[in-house]
PyMOL CGO cylinders between C-alpha atoms (Angstrom):
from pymol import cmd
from pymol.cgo import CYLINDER

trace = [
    CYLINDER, 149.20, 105.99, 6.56, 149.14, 109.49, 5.50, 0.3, 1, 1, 1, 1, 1, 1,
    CYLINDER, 149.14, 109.49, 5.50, 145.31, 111.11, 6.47, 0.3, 1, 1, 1, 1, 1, 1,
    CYLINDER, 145.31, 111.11, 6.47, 145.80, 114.60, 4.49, 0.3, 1, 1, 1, 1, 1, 1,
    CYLINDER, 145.80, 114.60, 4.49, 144.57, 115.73, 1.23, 0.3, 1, 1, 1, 1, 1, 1,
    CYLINDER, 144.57, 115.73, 1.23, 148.16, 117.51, 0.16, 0.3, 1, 1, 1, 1, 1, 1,
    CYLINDER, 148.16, 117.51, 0.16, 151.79, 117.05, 1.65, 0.3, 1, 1, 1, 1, 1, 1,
    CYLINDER, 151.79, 117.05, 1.65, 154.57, 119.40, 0.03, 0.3, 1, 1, 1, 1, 1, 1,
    CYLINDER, 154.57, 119.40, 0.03, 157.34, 116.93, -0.95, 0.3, 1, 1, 1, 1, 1, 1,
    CYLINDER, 157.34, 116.93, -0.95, 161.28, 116.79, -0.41, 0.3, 1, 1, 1, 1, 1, 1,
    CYLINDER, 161.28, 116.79, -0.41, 163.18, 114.63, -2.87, 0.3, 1, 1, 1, 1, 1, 1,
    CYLINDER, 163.18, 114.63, -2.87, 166.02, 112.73, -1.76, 0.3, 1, 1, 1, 1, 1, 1,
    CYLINDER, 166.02, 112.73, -1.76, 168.55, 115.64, -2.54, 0.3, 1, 1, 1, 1, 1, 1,
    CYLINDER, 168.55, 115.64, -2.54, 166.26, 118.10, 0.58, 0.3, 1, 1, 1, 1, 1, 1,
    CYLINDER, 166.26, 118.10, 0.58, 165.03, 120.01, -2.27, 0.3, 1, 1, 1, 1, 1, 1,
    CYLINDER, 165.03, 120.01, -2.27, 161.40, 121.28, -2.64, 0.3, 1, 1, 1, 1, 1, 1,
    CYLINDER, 161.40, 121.28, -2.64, 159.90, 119.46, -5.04, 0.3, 1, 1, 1, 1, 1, 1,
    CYLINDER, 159.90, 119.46, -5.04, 156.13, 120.82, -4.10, 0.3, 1, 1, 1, 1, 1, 1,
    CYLINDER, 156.13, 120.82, -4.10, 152.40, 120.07, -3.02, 0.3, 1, 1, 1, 1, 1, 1,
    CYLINDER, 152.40, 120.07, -3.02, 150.49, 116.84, -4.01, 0.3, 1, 1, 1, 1, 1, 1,
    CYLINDER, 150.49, 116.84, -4.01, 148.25, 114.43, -2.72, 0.3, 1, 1, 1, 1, 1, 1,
    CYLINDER, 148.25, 114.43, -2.72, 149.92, 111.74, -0.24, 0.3, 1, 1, 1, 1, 1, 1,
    CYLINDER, 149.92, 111.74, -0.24, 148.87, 109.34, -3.20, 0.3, 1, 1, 1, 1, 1, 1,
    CYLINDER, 148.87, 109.34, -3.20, 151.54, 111.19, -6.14, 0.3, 1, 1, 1, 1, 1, 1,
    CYLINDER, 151.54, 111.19, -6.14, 153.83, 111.45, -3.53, 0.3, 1, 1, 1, 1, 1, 1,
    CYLINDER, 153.83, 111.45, -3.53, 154.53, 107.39, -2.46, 0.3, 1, 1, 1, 1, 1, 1,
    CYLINDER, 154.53, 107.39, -2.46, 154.67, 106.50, -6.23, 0.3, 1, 1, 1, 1, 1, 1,
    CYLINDER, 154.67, 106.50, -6.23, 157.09, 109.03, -6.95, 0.3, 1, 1, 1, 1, 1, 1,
    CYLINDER, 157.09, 109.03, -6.95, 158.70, 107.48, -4.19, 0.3, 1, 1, 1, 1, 1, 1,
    CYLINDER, 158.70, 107.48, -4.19, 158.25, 103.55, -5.44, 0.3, 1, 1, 1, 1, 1, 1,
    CYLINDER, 158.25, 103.55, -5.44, 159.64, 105.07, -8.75, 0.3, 1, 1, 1, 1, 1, 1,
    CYLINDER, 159.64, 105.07, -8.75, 162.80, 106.05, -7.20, 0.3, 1, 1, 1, 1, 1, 1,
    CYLINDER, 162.80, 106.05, -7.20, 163.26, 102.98, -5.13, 0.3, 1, 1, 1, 1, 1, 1,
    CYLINDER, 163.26, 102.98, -5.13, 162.88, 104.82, -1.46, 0.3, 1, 1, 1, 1, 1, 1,
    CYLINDER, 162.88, 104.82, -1.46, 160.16, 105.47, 0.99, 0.3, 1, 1, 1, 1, 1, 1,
    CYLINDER, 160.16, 105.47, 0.99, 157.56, 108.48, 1.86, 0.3, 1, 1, 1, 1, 1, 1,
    CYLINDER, 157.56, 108.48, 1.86, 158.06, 109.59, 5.08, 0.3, 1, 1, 1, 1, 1, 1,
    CYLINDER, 158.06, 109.59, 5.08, 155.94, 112.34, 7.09, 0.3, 1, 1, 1, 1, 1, 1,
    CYLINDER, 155.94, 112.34, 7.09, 158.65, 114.88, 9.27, 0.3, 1, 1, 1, 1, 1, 1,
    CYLINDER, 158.65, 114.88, 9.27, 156.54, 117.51, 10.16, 0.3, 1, 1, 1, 1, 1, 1,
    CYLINDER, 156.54, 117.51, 10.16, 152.84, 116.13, 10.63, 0.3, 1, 1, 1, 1, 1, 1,
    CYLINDER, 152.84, 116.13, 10.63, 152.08, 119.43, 12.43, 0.3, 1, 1, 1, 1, 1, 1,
    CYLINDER, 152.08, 119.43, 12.43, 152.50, 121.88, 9.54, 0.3, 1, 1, 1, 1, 1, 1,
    CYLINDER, 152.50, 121.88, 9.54, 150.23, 122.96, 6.81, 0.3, 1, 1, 1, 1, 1, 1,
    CYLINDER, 150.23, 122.96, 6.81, 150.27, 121.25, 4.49, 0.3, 1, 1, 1, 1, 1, 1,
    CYLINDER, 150.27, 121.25, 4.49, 152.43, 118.42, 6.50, 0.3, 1, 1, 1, 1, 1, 1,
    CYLINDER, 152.43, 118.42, 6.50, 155.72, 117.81, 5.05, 0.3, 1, 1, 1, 1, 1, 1,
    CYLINDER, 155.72, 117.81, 5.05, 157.08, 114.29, 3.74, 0.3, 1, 1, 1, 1, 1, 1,
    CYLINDER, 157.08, 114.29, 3.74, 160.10, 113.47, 2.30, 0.3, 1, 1, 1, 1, 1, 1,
    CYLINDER, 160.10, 113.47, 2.30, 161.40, 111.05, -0.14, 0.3, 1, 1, 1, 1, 1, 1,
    CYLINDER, 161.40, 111.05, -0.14, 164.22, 108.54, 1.59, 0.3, 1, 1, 1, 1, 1, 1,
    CYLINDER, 164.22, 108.54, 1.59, 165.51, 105.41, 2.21, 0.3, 1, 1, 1, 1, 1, 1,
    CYLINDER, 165.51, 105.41, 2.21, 163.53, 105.06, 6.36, 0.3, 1, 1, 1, 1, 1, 1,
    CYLINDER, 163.53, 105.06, 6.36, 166.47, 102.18, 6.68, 0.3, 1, 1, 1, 1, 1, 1,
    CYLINDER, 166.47, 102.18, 6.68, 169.32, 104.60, 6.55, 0.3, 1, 1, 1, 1, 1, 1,
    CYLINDER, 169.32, 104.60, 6.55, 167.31, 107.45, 8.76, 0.3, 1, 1, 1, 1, 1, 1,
    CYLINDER, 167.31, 107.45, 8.76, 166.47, 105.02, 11.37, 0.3, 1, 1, 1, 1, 1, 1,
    CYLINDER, 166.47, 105.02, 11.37, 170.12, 104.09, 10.96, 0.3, 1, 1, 1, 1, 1, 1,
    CYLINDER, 170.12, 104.09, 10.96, 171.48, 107.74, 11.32, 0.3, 1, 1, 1, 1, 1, 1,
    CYLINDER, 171.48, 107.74, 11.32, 168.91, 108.51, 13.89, 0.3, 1, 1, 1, 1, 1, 1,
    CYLINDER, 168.91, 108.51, 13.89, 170.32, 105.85, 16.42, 0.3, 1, 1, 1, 1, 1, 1,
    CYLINDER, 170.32, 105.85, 16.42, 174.07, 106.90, 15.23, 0.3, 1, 1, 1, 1, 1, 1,
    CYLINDER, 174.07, 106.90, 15.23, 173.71, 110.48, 16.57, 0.3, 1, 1, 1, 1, 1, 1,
    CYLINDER, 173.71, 110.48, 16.57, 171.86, 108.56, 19.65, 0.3, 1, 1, 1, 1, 1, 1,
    CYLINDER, 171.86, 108.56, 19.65, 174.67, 107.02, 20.21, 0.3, 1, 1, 1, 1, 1, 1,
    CYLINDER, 174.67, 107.02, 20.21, 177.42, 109.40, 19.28, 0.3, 1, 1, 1, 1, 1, 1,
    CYLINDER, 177.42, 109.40, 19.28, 175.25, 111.72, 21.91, 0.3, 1, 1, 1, 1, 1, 1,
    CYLINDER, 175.25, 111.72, 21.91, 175.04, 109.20, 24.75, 0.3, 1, 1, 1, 1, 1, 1,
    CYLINDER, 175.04, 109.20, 24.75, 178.83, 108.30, 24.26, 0.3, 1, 1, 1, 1, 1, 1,
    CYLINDER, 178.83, 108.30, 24.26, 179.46, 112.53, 25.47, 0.3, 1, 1, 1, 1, 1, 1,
    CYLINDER, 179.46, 112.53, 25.47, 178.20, 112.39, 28.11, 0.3, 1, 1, 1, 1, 1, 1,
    CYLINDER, 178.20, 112.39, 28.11, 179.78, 112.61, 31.33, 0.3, 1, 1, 1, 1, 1, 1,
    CYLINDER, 179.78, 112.61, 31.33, 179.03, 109.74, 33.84, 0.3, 1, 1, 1, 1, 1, 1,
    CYLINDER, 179.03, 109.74, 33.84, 179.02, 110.93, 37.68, 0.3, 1, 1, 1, 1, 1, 1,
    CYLINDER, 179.02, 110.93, 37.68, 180.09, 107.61, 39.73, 0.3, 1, 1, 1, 1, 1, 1,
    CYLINDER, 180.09, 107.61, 39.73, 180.19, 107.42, 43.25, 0.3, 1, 1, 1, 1, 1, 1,
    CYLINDER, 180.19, 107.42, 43.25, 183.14, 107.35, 45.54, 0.3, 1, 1, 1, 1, 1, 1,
    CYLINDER, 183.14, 107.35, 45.54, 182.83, 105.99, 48.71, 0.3, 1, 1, 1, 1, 1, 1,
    CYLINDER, 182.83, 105.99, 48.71, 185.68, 106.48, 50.98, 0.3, 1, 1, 1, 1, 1, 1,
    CYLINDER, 185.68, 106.48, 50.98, 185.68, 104.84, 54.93, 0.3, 1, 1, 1, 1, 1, 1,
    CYLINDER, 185.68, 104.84, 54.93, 187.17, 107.02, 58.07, 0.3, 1, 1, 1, 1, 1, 1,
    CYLINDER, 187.17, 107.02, 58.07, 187.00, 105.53, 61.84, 0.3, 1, 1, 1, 1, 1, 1,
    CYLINDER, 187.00, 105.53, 61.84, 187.00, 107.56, 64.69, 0.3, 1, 1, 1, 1, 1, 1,
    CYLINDER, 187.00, 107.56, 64.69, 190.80, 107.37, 66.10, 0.3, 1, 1, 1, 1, 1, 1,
    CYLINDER, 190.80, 107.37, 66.10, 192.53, 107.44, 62.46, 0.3, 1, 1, 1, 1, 1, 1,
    CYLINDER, 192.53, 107.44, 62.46, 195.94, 108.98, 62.30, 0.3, 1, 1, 1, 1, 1, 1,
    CYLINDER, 195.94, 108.98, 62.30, 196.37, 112.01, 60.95, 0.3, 1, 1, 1, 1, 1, 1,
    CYLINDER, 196.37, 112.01, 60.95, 198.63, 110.66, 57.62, 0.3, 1, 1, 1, 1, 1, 1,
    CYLINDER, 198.63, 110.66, 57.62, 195.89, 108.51, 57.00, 0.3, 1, 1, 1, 1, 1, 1,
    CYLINDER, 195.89, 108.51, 57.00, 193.17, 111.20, 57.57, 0.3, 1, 1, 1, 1, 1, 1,
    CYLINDER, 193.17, 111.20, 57.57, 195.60, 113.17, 54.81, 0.3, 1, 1, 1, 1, 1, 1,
    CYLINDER, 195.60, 113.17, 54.81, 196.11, 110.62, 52.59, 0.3, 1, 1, 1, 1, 1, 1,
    CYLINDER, 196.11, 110.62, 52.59, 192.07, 110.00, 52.27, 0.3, 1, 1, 1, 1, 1, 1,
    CYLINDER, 192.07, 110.00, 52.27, 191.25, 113.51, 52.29, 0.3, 1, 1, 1, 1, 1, 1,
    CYLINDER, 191.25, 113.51, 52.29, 193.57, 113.92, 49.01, 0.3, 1, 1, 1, 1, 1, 1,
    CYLINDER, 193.57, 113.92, 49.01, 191.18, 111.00, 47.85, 0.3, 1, 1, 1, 1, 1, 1,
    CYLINDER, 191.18, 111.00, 47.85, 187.76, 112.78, 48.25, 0.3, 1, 1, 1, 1, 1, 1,
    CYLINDER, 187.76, 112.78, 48.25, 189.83, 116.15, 46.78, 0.3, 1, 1, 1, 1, 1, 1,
    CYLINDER, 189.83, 116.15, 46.78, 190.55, 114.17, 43.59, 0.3, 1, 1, 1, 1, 1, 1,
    CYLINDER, 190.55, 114.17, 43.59, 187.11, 112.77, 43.39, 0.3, 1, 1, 1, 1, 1, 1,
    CYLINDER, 187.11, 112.77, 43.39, 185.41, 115.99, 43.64, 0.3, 1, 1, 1, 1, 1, 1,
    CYLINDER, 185.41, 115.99, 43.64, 187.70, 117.56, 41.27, 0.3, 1, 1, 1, 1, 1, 1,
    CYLINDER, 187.70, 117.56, 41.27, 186.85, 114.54, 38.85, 0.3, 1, 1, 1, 1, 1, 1,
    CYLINDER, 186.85, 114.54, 38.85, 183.55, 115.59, 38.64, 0.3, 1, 1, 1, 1, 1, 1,
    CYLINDER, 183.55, 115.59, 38.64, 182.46, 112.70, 41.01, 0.3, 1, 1, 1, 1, 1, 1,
    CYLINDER, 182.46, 112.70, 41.01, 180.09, 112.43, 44.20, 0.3, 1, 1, 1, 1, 1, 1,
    CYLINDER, 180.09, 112.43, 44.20, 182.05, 110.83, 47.12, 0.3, 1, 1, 1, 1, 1, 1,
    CYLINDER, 182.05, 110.83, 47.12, 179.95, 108.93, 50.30, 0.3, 1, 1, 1, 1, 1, 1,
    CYLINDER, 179.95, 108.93, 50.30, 181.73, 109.79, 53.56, 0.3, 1, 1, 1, 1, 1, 1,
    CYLINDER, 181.73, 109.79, 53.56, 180.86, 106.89, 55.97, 0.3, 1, 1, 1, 1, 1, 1,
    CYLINDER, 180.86, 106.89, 55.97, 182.44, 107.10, 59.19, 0.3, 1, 1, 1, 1, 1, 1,
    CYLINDER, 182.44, 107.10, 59.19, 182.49, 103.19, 60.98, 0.3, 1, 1, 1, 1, 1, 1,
    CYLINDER, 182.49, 103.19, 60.98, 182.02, 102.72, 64.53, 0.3, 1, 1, 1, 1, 1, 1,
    CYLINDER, 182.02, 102.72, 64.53, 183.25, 99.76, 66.33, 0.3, 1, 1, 1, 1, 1, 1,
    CYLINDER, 183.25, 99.76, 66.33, 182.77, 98.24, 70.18, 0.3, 1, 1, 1, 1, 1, 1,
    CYLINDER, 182.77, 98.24, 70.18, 182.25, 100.94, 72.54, 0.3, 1, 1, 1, 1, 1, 1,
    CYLINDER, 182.25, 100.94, 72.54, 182.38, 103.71, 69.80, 0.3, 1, 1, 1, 1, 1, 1,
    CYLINDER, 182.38, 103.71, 69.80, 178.94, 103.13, 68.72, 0.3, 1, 1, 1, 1, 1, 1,
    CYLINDER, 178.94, 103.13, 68.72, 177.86, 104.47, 71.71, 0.3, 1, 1, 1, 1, 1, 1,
    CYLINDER, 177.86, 104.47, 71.71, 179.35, 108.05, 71.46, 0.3, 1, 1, 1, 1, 1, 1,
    CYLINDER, 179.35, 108.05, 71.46, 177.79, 109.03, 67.23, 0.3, 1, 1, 1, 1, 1, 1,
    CYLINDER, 177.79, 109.03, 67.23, 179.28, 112.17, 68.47, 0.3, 1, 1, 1, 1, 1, 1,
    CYLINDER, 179.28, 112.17, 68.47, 182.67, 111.30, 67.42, 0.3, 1, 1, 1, 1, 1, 1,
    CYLINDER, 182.67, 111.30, 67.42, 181.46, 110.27, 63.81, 0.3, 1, 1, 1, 1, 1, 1,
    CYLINDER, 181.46, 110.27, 63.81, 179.96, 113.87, 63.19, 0.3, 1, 1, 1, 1, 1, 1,
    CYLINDER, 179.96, 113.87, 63.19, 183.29, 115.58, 64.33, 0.3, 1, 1, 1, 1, 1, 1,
    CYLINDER, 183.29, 115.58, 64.33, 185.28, 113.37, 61.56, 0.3, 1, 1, 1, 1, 1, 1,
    CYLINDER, 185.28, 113.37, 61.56, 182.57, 114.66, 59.23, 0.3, 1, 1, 1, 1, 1, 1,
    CYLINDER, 182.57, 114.66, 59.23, 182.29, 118.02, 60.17, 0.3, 1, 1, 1, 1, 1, 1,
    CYLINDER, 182.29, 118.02, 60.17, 186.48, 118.11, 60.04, 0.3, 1, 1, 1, 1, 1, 1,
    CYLINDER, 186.48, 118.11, 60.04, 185.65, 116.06, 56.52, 0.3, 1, 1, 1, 1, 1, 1,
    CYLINDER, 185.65, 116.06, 56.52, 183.52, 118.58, 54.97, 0.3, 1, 1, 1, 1, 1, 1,
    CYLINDER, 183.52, 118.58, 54.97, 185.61, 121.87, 56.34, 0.3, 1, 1, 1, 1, 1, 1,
    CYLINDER, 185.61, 121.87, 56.34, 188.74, 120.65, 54.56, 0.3, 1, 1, 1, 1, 1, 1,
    CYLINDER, 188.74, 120.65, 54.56, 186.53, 120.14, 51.38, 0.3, 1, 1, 1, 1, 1, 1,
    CYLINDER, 186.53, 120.14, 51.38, 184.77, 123.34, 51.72, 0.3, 1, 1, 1, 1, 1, 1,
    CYLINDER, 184.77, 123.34, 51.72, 185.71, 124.58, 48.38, 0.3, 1, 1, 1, 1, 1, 1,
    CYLINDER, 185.71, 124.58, 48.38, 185.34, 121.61, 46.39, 0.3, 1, 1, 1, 1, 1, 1,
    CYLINDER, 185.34, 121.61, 46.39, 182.04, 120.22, 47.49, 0.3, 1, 1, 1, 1, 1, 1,
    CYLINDER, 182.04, 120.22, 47.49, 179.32, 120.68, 49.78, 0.3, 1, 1, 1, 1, 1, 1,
    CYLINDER, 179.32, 120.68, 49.78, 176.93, 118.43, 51.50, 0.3, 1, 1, 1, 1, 1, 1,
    CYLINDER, 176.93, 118.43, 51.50, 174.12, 116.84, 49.41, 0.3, 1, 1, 1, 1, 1, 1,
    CYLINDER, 174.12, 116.84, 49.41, 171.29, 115.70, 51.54, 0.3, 1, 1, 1, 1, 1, 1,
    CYLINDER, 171.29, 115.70, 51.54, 171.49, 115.04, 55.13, 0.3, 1, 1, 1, 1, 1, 1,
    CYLINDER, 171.49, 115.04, 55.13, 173.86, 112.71, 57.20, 0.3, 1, 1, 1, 1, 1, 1,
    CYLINDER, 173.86, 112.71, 57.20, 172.56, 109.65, 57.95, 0.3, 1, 1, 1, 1, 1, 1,
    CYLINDER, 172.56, 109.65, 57.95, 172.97, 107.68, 61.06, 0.3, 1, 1, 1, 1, 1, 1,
    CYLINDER, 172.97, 107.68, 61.06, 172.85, 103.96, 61.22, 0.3, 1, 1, 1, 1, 1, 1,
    CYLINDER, 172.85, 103.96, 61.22, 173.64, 101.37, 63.86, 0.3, 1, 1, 1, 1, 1, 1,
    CYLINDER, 173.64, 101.37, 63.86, 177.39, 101.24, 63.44, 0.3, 1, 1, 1, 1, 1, 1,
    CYLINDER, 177.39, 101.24, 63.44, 178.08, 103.85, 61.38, 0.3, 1, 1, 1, 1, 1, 1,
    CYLINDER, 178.08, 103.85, 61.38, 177.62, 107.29, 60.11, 0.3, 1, 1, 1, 1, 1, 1,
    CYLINDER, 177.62, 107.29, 60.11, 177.43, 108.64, 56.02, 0.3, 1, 1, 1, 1, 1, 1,
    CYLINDER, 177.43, 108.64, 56.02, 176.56, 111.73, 54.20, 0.3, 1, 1, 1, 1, 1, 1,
    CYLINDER, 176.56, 111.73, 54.20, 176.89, 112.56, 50.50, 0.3, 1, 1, 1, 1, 1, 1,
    CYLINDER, 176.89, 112.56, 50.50, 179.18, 115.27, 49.21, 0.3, 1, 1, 1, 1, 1, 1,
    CYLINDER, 179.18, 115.27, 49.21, 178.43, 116.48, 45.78, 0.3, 1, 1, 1, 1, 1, 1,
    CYLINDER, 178.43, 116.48, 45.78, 181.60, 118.47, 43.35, 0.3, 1, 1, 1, 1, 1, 1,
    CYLINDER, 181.60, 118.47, 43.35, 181.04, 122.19, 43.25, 0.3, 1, 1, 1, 1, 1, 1,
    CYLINDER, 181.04, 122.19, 43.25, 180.85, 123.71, 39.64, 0.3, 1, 1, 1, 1, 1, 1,
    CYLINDER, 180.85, 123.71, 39.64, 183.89, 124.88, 38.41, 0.3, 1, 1, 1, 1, 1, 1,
    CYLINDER, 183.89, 124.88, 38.41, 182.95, 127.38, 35.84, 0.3, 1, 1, 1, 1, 1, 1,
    CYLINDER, 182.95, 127.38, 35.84, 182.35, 125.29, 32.69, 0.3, 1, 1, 1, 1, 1, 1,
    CYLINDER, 182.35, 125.29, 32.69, 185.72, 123.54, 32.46, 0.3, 1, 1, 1, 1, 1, 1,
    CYLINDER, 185.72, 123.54, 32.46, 185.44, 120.59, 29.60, 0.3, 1, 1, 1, 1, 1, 1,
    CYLINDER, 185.44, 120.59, 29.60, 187.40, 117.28, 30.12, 0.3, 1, 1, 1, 1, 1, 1,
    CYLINDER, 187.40, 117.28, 30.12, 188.71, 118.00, 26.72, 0.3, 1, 1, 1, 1, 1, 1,
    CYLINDER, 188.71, 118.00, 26.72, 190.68, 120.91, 28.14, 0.3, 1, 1, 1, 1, 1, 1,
    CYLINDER, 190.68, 120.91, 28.14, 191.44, 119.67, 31.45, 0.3, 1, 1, 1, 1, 1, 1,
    CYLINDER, 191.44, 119.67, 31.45, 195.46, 119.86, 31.45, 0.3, 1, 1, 1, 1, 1, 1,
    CYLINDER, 195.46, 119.86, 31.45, 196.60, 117.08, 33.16, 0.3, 1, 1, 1, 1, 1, 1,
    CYLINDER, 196.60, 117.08, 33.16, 200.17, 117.59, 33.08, 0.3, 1, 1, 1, 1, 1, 1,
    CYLINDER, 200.17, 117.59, 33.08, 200.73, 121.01, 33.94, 0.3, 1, 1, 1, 1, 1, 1,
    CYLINDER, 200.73, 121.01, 33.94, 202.08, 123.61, 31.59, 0.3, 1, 1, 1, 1, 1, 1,
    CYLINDER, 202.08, 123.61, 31.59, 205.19, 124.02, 31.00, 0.3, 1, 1, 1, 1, 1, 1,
    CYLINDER, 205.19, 124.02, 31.00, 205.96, 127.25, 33.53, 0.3, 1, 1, 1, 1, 1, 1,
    CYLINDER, 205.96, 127.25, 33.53, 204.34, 125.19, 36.18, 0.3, 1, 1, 1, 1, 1, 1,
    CYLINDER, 204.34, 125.19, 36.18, 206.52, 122.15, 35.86, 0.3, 1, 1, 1, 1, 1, 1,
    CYLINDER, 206.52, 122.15, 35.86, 210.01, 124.49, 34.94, 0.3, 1, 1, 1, 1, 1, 1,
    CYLINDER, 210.01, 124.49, 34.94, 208.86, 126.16, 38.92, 0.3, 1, 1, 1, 1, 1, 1,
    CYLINDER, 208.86, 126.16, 38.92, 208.76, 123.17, 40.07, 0.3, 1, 1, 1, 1, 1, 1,
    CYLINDER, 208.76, 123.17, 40.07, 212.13, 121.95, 39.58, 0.3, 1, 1, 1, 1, 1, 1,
    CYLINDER, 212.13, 121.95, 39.58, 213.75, 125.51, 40.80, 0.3, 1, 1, 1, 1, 1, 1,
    CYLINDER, 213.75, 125.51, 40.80, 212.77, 125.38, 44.19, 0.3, 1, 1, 1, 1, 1, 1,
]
cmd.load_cgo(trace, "trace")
């Protein structure tokens, strides 16, 4: 498959071994039991090393996975508000969206209107405006609000918080922070 005249050759230990035709190369490989394969077609003269293509296909869809397994997965939250809730329960699902922004995740306000309510959307935008002034700091408003028959929803999306990795996120507290706790 290889269309050159010379390839410079790695052996199976990444050394150099040098430049030959494509033709010394893959029975040098056959000799040794392992496969010519081209790595850097764009060079000159290309560059092919000498390997077992099982056991790089293999690693190459290890590291794949080992990458993909890293990554951070942003889910989102949806939490529900009506127009007359009390204010514990406003509380209570504000701490919600608070939690889910800090999480990392983005959080879908929808505001429900029932009966009569659906005719005054008004009342919808004040929950959200209230909504999105307690989360100021967190998050902000991604996209635009949407209005539907019945209800109204926006998106809110986390602010960055300077780099922080969920490895180091301290989930317990540290130890001054818990002993200040308990003294007051």
């Amino acid at each position: 498959m290889i269309k050159v005249p010379k390839v410079r050759i790695i052996d199976e230990d990444k050394k150099q071994v040098g430049i030959m035709t494509p033709q010394e190369a893959l029975s040098l490989a056959q000799e040794k039991g392992l496969d010519l394969v081209e790595i850097a077609p764009n060079l000159d003269p290309p560059v092919c090393r000498i390997m077992d293509y099982g056991k790089f296909l293999y690693d190459l869809h290890k590291k794949a996975h080992e990458a993909k397994k890293h990554q951070k997965q942003i889910q989102i939250k949806e939490i529900k508000f009506r127009p007359k809730i009390s204010i514990h329960d406003y509380n209570f699902k504000i701490k919600h969206v608070q939690r889910f922004l800090k999480e990392g995740n983005k959080v879908k306000i929808t505001v429900l209107l029932r009966g009569r309510e659906k005719a005054k959307p008004e009342l919808a935008n004040m929950i959200l405006d209230r909504v999105l002034e307690d989360v100021k700091d967190l998050g902000h408003l991604d996209g635009n609000i949407r209005t539907q028959f019945g209800a109204v929803s926006s998106m809110l999306s986390p602010t960055k918080l300077g780099g922080k990795d969920a490895k180091t996120k301290n989930t317990q507290g540290s130890q001054k922070e818990i002993q200040a706790d308990g003294n007051t």
